[in-house]
C-alpha positions as CSV (number, residue, x, y, z in Angstrom):
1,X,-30.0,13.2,24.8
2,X,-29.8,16.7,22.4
3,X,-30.4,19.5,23.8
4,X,-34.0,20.0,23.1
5,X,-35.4,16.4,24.2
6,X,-38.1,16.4,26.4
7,X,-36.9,15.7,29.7
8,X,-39.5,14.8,33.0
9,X,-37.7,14.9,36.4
10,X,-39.5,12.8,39.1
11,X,-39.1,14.5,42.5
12,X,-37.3,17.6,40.9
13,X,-38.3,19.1,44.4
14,X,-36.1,16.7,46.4
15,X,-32.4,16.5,47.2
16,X,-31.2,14.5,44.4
17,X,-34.2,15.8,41.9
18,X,-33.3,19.7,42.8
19,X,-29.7,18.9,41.5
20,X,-30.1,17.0,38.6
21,X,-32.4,20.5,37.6
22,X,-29.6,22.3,38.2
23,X,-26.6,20.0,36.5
24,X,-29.8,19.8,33.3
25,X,-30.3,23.7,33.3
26,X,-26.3,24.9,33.4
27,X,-26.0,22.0,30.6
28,X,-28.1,23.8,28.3
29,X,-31.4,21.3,28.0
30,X,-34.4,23.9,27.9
31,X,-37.3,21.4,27.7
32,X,-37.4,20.1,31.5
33,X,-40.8,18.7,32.4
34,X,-41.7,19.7,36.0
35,X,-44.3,18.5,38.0
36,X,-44.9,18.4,42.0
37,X,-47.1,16.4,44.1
38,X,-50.1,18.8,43.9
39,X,-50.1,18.5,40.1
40,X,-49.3,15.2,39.6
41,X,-49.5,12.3,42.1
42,X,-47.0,9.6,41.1
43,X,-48.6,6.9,42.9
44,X,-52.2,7.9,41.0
45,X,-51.6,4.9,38.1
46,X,-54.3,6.3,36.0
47,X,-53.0,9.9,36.7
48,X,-49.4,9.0,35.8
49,X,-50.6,7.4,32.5
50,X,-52.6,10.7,31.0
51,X,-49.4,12.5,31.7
52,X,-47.2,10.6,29.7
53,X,-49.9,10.1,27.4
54,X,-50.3,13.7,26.8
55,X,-46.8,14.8,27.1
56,X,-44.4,13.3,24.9
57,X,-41.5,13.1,27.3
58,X,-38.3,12.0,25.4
59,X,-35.8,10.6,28.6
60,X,-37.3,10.0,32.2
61,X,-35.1,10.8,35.0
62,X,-37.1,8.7,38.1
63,X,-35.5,10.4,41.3
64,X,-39.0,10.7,43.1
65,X,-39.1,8.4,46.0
66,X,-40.1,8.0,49.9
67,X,-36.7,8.2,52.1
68,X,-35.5,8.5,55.6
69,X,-32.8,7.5,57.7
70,X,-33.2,5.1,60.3
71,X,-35.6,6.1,62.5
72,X,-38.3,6.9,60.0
73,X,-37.7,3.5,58.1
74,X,-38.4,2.0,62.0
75,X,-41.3,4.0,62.2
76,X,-42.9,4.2,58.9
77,X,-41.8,1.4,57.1
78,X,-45.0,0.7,55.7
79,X,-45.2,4.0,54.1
80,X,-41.7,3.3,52.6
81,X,-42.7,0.1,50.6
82,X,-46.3,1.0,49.6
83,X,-45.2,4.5,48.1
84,X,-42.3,3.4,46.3
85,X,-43.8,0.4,44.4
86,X,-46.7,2.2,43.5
87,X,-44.6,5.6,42.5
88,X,-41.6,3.3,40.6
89,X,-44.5,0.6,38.8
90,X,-46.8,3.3,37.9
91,X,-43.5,6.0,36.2
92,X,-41.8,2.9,35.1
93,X,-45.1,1.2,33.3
94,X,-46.4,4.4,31.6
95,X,-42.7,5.6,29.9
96,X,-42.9,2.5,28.4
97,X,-46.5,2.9,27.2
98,X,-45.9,6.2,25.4
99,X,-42.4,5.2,23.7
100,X,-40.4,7.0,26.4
101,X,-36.8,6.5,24.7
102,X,-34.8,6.3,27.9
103,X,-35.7,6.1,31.5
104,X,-32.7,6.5,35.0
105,X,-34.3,4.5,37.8
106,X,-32.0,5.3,41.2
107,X,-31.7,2.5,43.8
108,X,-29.5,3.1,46.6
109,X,-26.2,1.5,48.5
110,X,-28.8,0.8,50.8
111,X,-30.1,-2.6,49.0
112,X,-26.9,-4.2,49.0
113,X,-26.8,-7.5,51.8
114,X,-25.5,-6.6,55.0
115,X,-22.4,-8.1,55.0
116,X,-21.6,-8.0,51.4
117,X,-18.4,-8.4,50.5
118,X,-16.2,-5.0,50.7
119,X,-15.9,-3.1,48.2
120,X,-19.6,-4.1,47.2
121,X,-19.9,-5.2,43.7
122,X,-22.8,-4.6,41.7
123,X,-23.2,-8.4,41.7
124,X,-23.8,-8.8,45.4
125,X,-27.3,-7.4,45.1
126,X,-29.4,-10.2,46.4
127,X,-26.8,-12.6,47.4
128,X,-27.4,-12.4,50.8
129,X,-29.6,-11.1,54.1
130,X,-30.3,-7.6,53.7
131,X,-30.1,-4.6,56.9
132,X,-33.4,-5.4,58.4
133,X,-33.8,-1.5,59.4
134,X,-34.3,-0.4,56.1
135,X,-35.8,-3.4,54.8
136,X,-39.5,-2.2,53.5
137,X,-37.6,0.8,51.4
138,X,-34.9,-2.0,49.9
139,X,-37.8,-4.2,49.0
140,X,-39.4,-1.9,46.9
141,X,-36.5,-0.8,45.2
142,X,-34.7,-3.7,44.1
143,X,-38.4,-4.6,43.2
144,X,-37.9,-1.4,40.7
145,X,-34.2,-2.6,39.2
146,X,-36.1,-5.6,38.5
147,X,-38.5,-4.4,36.7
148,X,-36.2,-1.9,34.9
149,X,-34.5,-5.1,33.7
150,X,-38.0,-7.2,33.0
151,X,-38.8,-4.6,30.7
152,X,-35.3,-4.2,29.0
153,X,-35.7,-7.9,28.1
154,X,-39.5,-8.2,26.8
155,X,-39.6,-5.1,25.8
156,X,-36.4,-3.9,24.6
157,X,-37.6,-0.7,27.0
158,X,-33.9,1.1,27.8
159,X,-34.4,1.7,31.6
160,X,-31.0,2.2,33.4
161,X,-30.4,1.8,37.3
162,X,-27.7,3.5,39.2
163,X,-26.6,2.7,42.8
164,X,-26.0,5.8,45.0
165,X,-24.2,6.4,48.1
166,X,-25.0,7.9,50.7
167,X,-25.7,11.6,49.1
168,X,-25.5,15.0,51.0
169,X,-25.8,18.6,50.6
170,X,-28.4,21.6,49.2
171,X,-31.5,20.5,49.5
172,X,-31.6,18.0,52.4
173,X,-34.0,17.1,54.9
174,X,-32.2,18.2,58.6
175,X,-35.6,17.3,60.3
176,X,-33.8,15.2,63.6
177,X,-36.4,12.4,63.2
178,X,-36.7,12.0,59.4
179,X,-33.3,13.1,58.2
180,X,-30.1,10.2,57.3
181,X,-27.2,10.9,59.0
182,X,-25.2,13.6,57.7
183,X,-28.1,16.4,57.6
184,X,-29.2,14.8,61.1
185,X,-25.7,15.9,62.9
186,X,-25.5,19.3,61.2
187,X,-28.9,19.9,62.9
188,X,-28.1,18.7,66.2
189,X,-24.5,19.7,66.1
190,X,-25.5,23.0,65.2
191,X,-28.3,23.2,67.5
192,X,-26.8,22.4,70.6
193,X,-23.9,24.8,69.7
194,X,-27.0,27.8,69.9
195,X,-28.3,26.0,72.6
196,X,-24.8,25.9,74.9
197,X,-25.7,22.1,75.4
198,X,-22.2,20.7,76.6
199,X,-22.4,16.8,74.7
200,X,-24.1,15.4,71.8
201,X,-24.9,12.0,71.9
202,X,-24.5,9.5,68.7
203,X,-26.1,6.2,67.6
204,X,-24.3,3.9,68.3
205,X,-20.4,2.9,68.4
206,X,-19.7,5.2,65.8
207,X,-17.7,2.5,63.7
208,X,-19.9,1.7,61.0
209,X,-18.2,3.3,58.0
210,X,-20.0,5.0,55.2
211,X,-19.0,6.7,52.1
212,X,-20.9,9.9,51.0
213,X,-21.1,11.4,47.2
214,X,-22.3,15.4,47.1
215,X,-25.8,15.7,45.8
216,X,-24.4,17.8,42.5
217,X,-21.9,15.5,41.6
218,X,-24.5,12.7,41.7
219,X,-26.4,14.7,39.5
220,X,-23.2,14.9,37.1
221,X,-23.3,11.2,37.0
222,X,-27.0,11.0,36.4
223,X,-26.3,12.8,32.9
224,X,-23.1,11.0,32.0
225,X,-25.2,7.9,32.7
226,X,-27.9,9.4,30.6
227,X,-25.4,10.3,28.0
228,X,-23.4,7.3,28.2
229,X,-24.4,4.3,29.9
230,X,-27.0,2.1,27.8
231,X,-26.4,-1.7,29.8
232,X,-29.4,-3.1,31.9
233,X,-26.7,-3.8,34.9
234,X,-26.8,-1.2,37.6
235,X,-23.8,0.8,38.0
236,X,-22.5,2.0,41.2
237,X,-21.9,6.0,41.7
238,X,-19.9,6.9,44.8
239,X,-16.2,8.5,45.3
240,X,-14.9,5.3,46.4
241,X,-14.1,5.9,49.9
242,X,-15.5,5.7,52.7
243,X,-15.6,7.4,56.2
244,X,-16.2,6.4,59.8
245,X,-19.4,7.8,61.4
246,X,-17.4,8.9,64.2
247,X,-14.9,10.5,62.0
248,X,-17.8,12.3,59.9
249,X,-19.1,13.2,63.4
250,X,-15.8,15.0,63.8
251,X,-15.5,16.7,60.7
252,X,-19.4,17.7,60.6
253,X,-18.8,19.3,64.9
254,X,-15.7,21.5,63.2
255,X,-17.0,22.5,60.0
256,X,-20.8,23.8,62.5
257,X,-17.9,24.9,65.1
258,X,-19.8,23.2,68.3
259,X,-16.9,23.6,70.9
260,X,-18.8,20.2,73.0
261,X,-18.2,16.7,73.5
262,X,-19.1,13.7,71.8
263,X,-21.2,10.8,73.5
264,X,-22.4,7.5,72.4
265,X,-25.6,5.6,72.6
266,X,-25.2,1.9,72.3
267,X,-28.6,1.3,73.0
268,X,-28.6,2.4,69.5
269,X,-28.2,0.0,65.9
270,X,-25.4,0.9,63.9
271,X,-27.2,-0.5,61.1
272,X,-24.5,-1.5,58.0
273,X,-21.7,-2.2,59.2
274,X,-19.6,-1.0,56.0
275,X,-21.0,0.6,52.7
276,X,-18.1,0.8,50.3
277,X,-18.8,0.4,47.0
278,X,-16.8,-0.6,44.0
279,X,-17.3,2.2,41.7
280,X,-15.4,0.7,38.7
281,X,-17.7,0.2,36.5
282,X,-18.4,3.9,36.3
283,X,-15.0,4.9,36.5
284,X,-14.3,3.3,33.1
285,X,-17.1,4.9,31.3
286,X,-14.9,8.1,32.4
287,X,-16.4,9.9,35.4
288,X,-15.0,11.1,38.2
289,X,-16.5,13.1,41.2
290,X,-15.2,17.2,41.7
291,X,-16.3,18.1,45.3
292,X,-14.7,16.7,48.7
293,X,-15.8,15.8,52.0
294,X,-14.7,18.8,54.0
295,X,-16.1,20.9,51.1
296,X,-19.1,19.8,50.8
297,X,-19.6,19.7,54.6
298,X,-18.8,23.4,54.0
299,X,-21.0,24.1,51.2
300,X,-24.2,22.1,53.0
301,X,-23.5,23.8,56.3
302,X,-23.6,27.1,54.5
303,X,-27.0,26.3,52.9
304,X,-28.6,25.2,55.9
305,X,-27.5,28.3,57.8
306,X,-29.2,30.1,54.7
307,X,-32.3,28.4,54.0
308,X,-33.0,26.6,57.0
309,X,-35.9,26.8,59.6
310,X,-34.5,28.8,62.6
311,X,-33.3,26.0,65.0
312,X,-34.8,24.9,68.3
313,X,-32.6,24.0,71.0
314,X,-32.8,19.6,70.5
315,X,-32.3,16.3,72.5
316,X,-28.4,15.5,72.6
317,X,-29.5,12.3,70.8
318,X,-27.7,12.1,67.0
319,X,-28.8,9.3,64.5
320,X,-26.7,7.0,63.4
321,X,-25.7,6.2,59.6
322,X,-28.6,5.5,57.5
């Protein structure tokens, strides 16, 4: 990408969307193409293909997408599947159509089996049962790596995938029954700190481990990949570690300073046991992440206190990892 390419950003209102307009704009591209949901519904096909038709976008970055932790995947899981083919086929289908030059398509950790082998390897996708929590929203997007790749190979179409982690920081959903599980106990930790409530109560054992990328430096990798990366296998982007959720619940109850106890609900799934993936494959292309844990922690508690809604005192209940 030069400077002046024509750039769309799917879902540049969401968590991951909002930073990649930020990691575009302090890198000096100055021909972002912005729509939101009122102007442009991604899951309207015929809408989605007068856009393209009419804009000659250069490089599509898809980050628009239905997402929740595990309560809302429980809940809604119908809304998960439907909205993410339909927004992935129809953005996917109609870059191609109007000679898009390069398209990112984001999947998730999420998609990877189960019990997939530790560190997970890019080539455990679909070698074995997947978490059955989060199974509508995995469906639909290894349904969109595959067609990334269908396309590569009829088409010659260059589509990349990339493979979060679990992402954090400006911009996230806190909402206790939609949010994943970092944003969910800065909510409730924080909450129950105004509120004087004396425990908080977790999902679960607290053993599953997780590791967790900050949202900018995901958007970092998005345009190194962009820059860099032109192979139809998906590439994982995490720091390559990984944290227990009780330990995260630890670090998250110092960095909101909630002086309580922690409790445990084992009526609760876990969901993955482990999400660790092997970030290699990035790592050689010569990327490395810049913020921390603790830091960001720091910097997401500090933007909640700024820009979210005033809290309510909330149930003690604190969802587990996502």
């Amino acid at each position: 990408m030069d400077r002046n390419s024509r750039i769309f950003v799917a879902g540049h209102r969401g968590l991951v969307g909002s930073a990649i307009l930020r990691r575009l704009t302090e890198a000096g591209y100055t021909d972002l193409v912005l729509r939101d949901r009122s102007q442009l519904d991604l899951t309207d096909q015929a809408a989605v293909r007068a856009y393209f038709d009419r804009e000659g976008i250069d490089h599509v970055i898809l980050a628009a997408a239905k997402v929740g932790g595990i309560l809302a995947n429980e809940r809604s899981g119908a809304e998960f599947i439907r909205d993410n083919l339909l927004i992935q086929t129809n953005v996917i289908d109609a870059a191609w159509r109007a000679g898009v030059k390069k398209l990112l398509f984001l999947g998730s950790s999420c998609l990877y089996p189960k019990h997939a082998e530790q560190p997970i390897r890019e080539e455990a996708l679909l070698s074995g049962p997947m978490e059955p929590s989060n199974k509508p929203y995995a469906v639909a997007k290894i349904a969109g790596i595959t067609m990334c790749q269908a396309y590569r190979k009829q088409y010659g179409f260059n589509a990349i995938c990339a493979m979060p982690s679990n992402l954090y920081g400006p911009g996230d959903h806190f909402e206790p029954e939609t949010s994943h599980a970092l944003p969910g106990m800065i909510r409730r930790f924080h909450d129950a700190k105004m509120a004087g409530n004396p425990t908080v109560t977790l999902w679960g054992t607290g053993t599953p481990r997780r590791e967790f990328l900050y949202v900018d430096d995901m958007a970092d990798a998005c345009l190194h990949l962009m820059e860099h990366y032109d192979s139809g296998e998906i590439v994982n982007v995490g720091p390559g570690e990984d944290i227990a959720i009780g330990d995260l619940a630890c670090l998250i109850r110092e960095t909101v300073g909630y002086p309580g106890t922690l409790g445990h609900d084992l009526d609760k799934p876990d969901g993955h046991p482990r999400k660790l993936m092997d970030v290699s494959r990035l790592f050689a292309t010569g990327w490395r992440p810049k913020v921390g844990l603790e830091e960001g922690l720091r910097r997401t508690y500090d933007w909640f206190l700024e820009h979210a809604a005033p809290p309510a005192p909330a149930p003690s209940v604190t969802q587990a990892a996502e």
